[in-house]
C-alpha positions in Angstrom: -134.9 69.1 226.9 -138.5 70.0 228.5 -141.6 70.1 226.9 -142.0 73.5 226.8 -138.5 74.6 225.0 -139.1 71.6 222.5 -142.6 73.0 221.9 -141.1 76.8 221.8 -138.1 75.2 219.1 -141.2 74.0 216.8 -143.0 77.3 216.9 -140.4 79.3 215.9 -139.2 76.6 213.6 -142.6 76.5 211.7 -142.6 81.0 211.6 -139.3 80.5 210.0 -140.7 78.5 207.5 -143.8 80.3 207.3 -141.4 83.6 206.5 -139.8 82.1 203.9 -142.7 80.6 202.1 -144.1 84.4 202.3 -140.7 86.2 201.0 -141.3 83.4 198.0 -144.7 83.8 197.3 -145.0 87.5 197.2 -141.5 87.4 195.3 -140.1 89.9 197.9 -136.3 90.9 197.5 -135.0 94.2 198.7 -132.0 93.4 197.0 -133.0 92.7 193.3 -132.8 95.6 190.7 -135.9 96.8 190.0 -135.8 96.5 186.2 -137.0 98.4 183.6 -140.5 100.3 183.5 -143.1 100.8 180.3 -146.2 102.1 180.6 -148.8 100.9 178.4 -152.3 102.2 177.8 -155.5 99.6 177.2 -159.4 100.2 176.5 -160.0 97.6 179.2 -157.8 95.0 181.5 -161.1 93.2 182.8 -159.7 90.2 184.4 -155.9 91.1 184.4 -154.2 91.5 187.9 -151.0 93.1 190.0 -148.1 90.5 189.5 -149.4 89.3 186.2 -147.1 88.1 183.4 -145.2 89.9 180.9 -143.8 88.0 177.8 -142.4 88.5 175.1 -142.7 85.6 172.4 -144.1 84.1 174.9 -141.0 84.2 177.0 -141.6 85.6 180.4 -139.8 88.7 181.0 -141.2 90.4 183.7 -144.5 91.0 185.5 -147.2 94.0 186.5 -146.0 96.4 188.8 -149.2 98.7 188.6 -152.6 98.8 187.1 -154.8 102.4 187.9 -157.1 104.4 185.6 -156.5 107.5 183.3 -159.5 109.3 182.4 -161.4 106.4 180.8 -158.6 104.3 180.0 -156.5 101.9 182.2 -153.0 102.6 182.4 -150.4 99.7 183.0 -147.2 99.9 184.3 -145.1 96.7 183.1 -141.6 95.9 185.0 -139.1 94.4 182.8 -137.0 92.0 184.9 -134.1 91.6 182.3 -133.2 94.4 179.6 -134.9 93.7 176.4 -134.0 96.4 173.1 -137.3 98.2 172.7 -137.8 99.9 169.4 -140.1 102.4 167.8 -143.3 100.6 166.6 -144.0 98.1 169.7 -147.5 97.6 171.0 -148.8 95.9 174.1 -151.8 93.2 174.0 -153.7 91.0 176.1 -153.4 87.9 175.9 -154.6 84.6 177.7 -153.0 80.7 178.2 -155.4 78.9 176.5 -159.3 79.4 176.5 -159.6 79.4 180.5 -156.2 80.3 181.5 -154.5 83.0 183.0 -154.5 86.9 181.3 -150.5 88.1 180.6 -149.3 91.1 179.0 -147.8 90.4 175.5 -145.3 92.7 174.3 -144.9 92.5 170.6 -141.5 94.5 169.8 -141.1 96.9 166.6 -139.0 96.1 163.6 -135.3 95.9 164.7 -133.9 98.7 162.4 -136.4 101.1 163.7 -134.3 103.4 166.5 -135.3 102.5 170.1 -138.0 103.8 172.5 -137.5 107.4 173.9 -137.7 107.3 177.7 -141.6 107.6 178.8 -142.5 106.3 175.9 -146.5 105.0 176.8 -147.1 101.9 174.5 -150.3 101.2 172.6 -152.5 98.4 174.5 -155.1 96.2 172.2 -157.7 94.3 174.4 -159.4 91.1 172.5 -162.7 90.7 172.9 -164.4 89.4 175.6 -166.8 86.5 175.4 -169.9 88.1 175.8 -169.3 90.3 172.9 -168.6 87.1 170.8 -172.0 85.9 172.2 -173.7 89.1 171.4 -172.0 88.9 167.9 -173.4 85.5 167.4 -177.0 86.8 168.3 -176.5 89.0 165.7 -176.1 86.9 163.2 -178.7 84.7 164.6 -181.0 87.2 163.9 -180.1 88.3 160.6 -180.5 84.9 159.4 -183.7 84.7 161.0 -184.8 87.4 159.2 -183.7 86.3 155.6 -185.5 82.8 156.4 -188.5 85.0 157.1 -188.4 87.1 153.9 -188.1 84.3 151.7 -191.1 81.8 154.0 -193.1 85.5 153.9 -195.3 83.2 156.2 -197.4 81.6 153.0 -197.4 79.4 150.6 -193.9 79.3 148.5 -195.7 79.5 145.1 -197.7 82.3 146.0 -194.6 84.1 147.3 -192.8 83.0 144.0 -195.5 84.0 142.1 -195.5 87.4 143.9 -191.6 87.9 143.2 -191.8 86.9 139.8 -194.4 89.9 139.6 -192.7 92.6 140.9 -189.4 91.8 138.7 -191.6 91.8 135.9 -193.1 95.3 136.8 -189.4 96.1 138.1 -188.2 95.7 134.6 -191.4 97.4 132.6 -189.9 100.7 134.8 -186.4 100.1 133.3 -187.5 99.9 130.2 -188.7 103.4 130.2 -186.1 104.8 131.8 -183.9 103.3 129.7 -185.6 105.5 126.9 -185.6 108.4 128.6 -182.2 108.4 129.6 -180.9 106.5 126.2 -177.4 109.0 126.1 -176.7 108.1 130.1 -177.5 104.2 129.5 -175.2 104.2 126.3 -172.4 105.3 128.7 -173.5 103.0 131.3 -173.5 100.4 129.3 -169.8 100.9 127.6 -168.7 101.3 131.4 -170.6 97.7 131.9 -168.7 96.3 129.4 -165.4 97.6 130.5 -166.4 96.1 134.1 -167.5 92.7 132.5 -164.6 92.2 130.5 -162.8 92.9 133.4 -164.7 90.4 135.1 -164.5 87.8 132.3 -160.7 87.9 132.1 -160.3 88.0 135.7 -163.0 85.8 137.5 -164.3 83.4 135.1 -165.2 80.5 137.1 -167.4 83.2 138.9 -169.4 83.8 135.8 -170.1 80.1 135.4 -171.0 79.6 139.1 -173.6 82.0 138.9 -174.8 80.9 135.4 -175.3 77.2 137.2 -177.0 79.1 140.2 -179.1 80.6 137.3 -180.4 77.5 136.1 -180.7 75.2 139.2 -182.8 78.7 140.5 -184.7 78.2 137.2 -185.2 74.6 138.1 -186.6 75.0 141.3 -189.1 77.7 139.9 -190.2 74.7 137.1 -190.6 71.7 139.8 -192.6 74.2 142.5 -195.2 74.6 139.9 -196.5 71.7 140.5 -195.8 70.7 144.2 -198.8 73.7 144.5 -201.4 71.6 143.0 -200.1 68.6 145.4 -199.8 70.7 148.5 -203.8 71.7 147.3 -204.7 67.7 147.1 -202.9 67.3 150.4 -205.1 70.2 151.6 -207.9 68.3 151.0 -207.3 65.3 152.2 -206.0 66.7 155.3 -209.1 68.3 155.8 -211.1 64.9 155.5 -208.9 63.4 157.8 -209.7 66.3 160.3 -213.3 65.3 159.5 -213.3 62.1 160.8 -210.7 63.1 164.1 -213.5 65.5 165.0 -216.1 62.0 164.7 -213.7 59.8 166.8 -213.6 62.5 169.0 -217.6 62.7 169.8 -217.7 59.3 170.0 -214.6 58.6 172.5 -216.5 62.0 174.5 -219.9 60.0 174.6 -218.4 56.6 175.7 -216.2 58.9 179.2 -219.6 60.3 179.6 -221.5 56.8 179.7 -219.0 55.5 182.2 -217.0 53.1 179.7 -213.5 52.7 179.6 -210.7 53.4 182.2 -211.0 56.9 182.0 -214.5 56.8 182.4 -214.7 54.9 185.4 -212.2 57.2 187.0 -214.7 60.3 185.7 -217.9 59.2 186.6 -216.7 56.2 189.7 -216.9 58.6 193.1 -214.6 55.3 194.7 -212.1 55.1 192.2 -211.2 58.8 192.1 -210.8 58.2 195.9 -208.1 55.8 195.4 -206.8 58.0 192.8 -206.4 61.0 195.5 -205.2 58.6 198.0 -202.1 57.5 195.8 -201.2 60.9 195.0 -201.1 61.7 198.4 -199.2 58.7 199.3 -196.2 59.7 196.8 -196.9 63.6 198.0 -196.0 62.0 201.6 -193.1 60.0 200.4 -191.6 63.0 198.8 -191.5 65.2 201.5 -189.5 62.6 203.4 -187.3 62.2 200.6 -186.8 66.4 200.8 -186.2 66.1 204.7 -183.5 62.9 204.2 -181.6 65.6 201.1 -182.2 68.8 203.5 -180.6 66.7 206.1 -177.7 65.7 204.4 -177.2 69.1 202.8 -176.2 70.3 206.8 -173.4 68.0 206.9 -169.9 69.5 206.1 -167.3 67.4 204.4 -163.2 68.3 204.2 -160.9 66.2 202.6 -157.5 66.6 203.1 -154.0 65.2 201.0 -151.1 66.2 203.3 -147.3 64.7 203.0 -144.8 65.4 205.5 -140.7 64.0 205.7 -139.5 62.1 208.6 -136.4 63.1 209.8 -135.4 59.7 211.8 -136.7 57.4 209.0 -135.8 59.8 206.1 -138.7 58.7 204.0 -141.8 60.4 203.8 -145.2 60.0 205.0 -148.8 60.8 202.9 -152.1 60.6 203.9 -155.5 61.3 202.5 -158.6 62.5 205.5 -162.3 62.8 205.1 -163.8 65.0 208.1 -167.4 64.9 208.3 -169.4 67.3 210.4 -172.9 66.7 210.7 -173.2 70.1 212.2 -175.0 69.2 215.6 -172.0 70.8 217.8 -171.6 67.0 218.9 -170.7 64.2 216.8 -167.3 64.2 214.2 -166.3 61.6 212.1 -162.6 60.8 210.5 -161.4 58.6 207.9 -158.4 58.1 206.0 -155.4 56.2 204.7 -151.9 56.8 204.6 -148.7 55.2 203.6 -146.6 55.2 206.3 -142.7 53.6 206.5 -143.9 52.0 209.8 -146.6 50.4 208.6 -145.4 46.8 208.3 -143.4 44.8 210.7 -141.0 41.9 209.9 -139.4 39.5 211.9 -136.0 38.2 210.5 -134.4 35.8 211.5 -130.4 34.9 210.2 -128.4 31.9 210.9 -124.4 32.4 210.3 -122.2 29.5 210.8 -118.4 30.2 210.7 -115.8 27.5 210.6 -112.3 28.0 213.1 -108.8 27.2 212.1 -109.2 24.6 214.4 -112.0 22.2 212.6 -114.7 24.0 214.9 -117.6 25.4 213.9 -119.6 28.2 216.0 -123.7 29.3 214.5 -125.2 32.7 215.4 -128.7 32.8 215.1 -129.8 36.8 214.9 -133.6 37.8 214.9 -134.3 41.4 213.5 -137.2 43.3 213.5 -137.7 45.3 210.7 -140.9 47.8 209.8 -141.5 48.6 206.2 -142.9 50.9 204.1 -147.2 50.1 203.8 -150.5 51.3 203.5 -152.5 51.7 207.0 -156.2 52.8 207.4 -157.5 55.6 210.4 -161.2 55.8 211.6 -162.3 57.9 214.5 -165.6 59.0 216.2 -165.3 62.4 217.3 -166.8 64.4 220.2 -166.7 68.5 220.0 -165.9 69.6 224.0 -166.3 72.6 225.3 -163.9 75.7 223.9 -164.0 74.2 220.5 -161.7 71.2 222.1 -162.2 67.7 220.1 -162.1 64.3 221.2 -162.0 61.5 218.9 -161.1 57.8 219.4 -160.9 54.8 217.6 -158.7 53.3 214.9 -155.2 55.5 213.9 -153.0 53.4 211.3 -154.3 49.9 212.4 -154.1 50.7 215.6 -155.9 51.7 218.9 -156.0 55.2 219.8 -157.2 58.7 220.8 -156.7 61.7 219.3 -157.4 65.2 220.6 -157.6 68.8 218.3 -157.6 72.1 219.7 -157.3 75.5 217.2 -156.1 77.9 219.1 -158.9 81.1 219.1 -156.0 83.5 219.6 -155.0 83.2 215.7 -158.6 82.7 214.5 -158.2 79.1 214.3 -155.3 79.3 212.0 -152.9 77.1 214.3 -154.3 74.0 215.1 -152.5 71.9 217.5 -153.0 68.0 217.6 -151.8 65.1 219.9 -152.5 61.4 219.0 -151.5 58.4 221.1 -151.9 54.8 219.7 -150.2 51.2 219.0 -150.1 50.6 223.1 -149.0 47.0 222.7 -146.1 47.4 220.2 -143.6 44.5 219.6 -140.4 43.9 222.1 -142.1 46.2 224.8 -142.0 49.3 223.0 -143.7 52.5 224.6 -146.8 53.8 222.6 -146.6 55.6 219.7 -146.9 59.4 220.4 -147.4 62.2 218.0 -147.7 66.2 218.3 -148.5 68.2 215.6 -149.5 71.3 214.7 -151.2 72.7 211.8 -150.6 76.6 209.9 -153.7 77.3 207.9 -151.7 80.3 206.1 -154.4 79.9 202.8 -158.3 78.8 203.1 -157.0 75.6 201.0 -153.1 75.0 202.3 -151.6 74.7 205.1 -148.1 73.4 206.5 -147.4 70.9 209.2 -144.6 69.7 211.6 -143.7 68.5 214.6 -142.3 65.8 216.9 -143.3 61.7 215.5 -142.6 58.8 218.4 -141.0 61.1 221.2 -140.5 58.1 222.7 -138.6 55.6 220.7 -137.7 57.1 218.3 -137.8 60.9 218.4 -138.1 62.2 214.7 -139.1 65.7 213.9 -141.3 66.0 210.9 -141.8 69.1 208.7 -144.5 69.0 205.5 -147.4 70.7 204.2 -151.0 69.8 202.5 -154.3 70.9 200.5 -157.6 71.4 202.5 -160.9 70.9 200.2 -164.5 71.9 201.6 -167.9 70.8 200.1 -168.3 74.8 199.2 -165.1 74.4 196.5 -166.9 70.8 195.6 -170.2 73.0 195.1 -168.6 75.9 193.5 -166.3 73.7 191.2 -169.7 71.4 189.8 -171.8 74.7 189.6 -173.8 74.1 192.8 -173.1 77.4 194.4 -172.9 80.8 193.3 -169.3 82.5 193.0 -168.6 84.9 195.0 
């Protein structure tokens, strides 16, 4: 078989695949019944997608066929995969798997007796609330609280303010009083009406009469042991006052001793050579921290992948993983690969066996056998890359313990999304073996996944490989730790 039909097989080997991871991804199936369709009617779907969910006690159930707007609503169109008995009285709701998960559709179903839905029926859709309306509620409450703390501190002195309150309840109740006797036929009725209420009360909620009687007396308390915390927080006055007395002394005198030279701080005031050095050092650490922001700038250029990728052997059938850091210093030059990878060709073993069997005859012929096995291990890969002209890379060094070279090419045609690989290494392999040889390409069908396959040791041993793998750049790093905006 030539080069060019085994590399024509893989191609159309790997769009086969390719088709049939799309047809499973996007769930397409000309052939499955569409289901049933509800229509269901929210304030807002913020965050819910197409293809979304549907459950039903938390069962899934179906998914979102539709989402579009209806005046200033948003109307939903939910496809039930399997029939499920709808009755009068069921609602739609919004739901989410745990605090950061996805959003689903939660159908909660009416009573069972209830007769079923009328076709066209449009369910009713609740929406929880967002977070930032808990936030906002939060602030609210925040600043009622606030402004309770500030009523009762009324920014003086708590006997004054106490003093003041007791005041106005006094006058509140002088104001009562009259229209008490003003109104003596109205209070009379009143007051029957309060005693209804508190014998209500009294037979009802007695332990709440006694809370607030102890609320009563421990308010009474407080009133009693604040009377004379005033007079101390007076003395404290006072003496706080003295003490500011003498600060203001100190204060002179440490003023008059920087002026006269003494001290540290002096020296460095009134000392022309000291400041010098002073200006010197700050300029020295000014120096030393712009080279600190040009190393960081500098290492901010570099781009970093990492890569996981797994892929089965067909000719060993075991599997093969491997874990890559790419580093791109971004000079259109210089690359840099490491990794490791577990590899069923890792290890070799030489075993030998010795069998002796004994004739009829008395005789006794040994066969000595030496095998050469390879076992399953961990080998490491570390390559210095060059970037050629056409976006064509060179790299050389170590691949699996071994000596070897390694060239990359994505092919422009696709917008880079095929990358096509060829690695040669191990040239001095056990019992003359030819090099190891490797072709690969690479299907970048998602900016983080991709799939792999090709041919592994055309030369011995000939196995095709098929396999897929997870692609991480330092912009998901950044974005996952906060250190990029989202876009």
């Amino acid at each position: 078989m030539g080069q060019a039909v085994k590399v024509g097989v893989f191609a159309t080997l790997c769009l086969i695949v390719i088709a049939v991871l799309i047809w499973k991804i996007e769930d397409l199936n000309p052939f499955k019944a569409k289901g049933q369709a509800v229509d269901a009617v929210f304030s807002s779907v913020a965050g819910l997608d197409e293809k979304a969910t549907v459950r039903i006690a938390g069962v899934r159930v179906g998914q979102v066929s539709a989402v579009g707007l209806e005046g200033r609503q948003a109307r939903v169109t939910l496809l039930l995969e399997q029939p499920v008995a709808l009755t009068q009285g069921t609602t739609a709701r919004i739901a989410s798997l745990g605090l950061l998960g996805e959003k689903y559709i939660e159908i909660l179903p009416g009573p069972p007796a209830n007769p079923p839905l009328p076709p066209g029926t449009v369910l009713r859709g609740t929406t929880p609330p967002t977070f930032d309306e808990a936030m906002s509620k939060f602030n609210d409450i925040g600043n009622s609280i606030k402004q309770v703390t500030d009523s009762l501190s009324g920014g003086g002195d708590l006997g004054h303010n106490i003093n003041a309150l007791l005041a106005e309840v006094e006058a509140t109740s002088r104001i009562i009083r009259m229209l008490v006797e003003e109104n003596r036929a109205n209070v009379g009725s009143t007051v029957r009406n309060l005693d209804q209420f508190s014998a209500t009360l009294a037979r009802e909620l007695p332990r709440l009469a006694d809370q607030m009687n102890r609320a009563l007396d421990q308010i009474s308390g407080v009133l009693e042991e604040n009377r004379g915390n005033v007079k101390d927080s007076l003395a404290n006055a006072r003496e706080l006052t003295e003490k500011l007395q003498v600060s203001a002394e100190n204060l002179n005198k440490i003023s008059g001793k920087i002026a006269s030279g003494e001290g540290t701080l002096g020296k460095l005031i009134n000392d022309e050579e000291a400041y010098d050095e002073v200006i010197t050092t700050l300029d020295s650490i000014q120096g030393g921290v712009e080279t600190l922001s040009g190393t960081i700038g500098a290492i901010n250029k570099f781009k970093i992948d990492l890569d996981m990728q797994g892929f089965y052997l067909e000719d060993a059938e075991e599997s093969q993983s491997s874990f890559h850091l790419n580093i791109d210093p971004q000079d259109g030059k210089r690359l840099y690969r490491a990794g490791v990878s577990s590899t069923p060709f890792g290890k070799r073993r030489e075993k030998t066996e010795t069998v002796t069997v004994t004739n009829p005859d008395g005789t006794s012929a040994t066969t000595t056998t030496t095998k050469l096995t390879e076992e399953k291990s961990y080998v490491a890969t570390g390559l210095f890359g060059y970037q050629a002209p056409r976006d064509l890379r060179l790299f050389a060094g170590i691949i699996e313990n071994a000596g070897g070279a390694q060239v990359d090419y994505p092919v422009p045609a696709l917008d880079r999304r095929l990358l096509l690989s060829f690695q040669a290494f191990d040239f001095s392999r056990p019992e003359d073996q030819s090099p190891h040889l490797r072709l690969t390409g690479r299907w970048q069908f998602h900016p983080n996944l991709y799939l792999i396959g090709g041919y592994d040791d055309p030369l011995e041993n000939d196995s095709f490989f098929l396999g897929g793998g997870i692609r991480w750049t330092d912009e998901n790093f950044k974005t996952l730790l906060g250190l990029a905006p989202l876009r």
